[in-house]
C-alpha positions in Angstrom: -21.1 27.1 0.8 -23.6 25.8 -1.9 -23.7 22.7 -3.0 -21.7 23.2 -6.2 -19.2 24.6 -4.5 -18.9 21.5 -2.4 -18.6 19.0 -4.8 -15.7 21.0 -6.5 -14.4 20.9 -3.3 -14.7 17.0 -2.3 -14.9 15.1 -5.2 -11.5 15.6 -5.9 -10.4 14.6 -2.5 -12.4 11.8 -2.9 -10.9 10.6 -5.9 -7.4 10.9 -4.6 -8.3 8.9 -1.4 -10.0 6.1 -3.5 -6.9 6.0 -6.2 -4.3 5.4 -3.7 -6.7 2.6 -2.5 -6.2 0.4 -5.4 -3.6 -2.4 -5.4 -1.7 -1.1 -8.4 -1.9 2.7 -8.4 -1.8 3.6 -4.6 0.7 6.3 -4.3 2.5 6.1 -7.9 -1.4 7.1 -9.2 -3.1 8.9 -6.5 -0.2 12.0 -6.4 0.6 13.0 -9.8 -3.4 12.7 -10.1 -4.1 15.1 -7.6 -1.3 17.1 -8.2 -1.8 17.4 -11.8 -5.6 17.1 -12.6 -7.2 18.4 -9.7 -4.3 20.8 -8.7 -4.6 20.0 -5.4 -1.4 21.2 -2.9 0.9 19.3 -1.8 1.2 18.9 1.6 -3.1 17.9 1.5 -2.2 15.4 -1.5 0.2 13.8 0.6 -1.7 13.5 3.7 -4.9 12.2 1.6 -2.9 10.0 -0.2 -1.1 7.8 2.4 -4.3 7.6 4.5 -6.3 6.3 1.1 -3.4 3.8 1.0 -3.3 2.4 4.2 -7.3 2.0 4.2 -6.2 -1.8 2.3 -3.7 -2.4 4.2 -5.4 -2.4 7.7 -8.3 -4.4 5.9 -5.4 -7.0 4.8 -3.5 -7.1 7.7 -6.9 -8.0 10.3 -8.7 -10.0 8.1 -6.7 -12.2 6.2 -5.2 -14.2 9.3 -9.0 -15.0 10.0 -9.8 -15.8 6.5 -7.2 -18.0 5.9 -7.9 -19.8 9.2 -11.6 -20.1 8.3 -11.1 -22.1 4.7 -8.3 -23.9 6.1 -11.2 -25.6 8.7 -13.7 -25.8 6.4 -11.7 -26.9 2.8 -8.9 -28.6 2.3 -7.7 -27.2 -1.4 -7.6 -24.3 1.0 -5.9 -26.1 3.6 -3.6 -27.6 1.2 -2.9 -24.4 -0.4 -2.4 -22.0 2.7 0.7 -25.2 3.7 2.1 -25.0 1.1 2.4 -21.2 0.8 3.5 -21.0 3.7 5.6 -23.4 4.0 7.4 -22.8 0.5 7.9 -19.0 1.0 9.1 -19.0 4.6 11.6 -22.0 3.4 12.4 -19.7 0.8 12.9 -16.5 2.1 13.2 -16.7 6.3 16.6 -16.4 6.7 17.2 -13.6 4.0 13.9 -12.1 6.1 14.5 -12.8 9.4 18.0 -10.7 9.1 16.5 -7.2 8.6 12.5 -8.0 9.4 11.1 -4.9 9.8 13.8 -2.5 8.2 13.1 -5.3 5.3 9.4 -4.7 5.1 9.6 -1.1 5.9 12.0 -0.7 2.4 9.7 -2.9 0.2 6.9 -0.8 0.6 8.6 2.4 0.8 10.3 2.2 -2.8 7.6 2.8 -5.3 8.7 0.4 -8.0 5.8 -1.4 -9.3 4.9 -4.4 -7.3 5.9 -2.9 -4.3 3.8 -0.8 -1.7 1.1 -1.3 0.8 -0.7 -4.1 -0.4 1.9 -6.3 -1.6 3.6 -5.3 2.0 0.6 -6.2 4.1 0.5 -10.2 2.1 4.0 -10.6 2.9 2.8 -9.7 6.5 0.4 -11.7 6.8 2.8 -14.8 5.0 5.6 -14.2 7.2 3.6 -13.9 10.2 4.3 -11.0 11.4 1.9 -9.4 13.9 -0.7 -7.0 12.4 0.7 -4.0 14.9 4.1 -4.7 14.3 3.4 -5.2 10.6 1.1 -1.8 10.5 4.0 0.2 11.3 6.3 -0.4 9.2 4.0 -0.5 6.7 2.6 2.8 7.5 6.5 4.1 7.5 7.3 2.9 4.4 4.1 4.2 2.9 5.0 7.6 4.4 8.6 7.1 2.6 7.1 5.9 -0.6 5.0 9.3 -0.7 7.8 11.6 0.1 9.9 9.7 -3.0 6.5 9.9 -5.4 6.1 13.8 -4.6 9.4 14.8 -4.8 9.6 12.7 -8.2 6.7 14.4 -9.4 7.6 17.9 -8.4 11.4 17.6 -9.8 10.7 15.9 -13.1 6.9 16.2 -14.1 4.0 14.3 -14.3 4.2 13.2 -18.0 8.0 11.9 -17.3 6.9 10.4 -13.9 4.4 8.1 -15.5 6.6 6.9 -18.7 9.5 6.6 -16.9 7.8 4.3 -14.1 
């Protein structure tokens, strides 16, 4: 394979990985992209897609805790900030939360609205304290879900409907 031939070949790929890796687009952008402009197939769109998506969330879910922890020491606005977060959203929403927990998390992510997916799954995570493993999972089944819904979307109504319609 020359090297032309390659780049056909990967920068596509590429570009779907690296679209469903951004906080607003993951799935809802990287499918209909790779389905439509690069004509890619679906079952390697899918498979692409939910890996570039998950890429974030891994990164979320291990290093915020850390972070967090680390300005908390060192700053107080930090300090002052990461209470009150806390403290306000668990208040807030624990009981509603602690019902359906992982069912809860696992549906968030795995509706495509806007708002919703991987990213915005892994910060409620990492406020609710759930465990990264715990949290990975059903993160990583509702990003499954989420793709599954975007495809099928996609592939019933078309691309140009899919994006004004969501």
């Amino acid at each position: 394979m020359d090297f032309s031939k390659f780049l056909e070949f990967i920068l596509p790929r590429l570009a779907t990985f690296f679209i469903a890796m951004t906080p607003i687009g993951e799935l809802r952008a990287s499918i209909p992209v790779a389905l439509s402009s690069y004509s890619m197939n679906i079952f390697e769109t899918y498979i692409i897609s939910v890996l570039g998506n998950m890429v974030p969330v891994v990164a979320i879910l291990w290093i915020l805790e850390p972070l967090s922890r680390f300005l908390m020491s060192r700053f107080k606005i930090f300090d002052r900030f990461f209470t009150w977060l806390f403290n306000h959203t668990r208040q807030r929403h624990s009981k509603k939360f602690e019902t359906y927990k992982g069912f809860a998390l696992t549906t968030f992510v795995g509706i495509p609205l806007p708002v919703t997916g991987g990213w915005t799954g892994a910060l409620i995570a990492f406020v609710f304290g759930i465990p990264p493993k715990k949290a990975l999972l059903h993160i990583f089944i509702g990003v499954l879900l989420a793709g599954i819904i975007v495809t099928t979307v996609y592939q019933t109504v078309g691309y140009v409907r899919f994006i004004i319609a969501g």
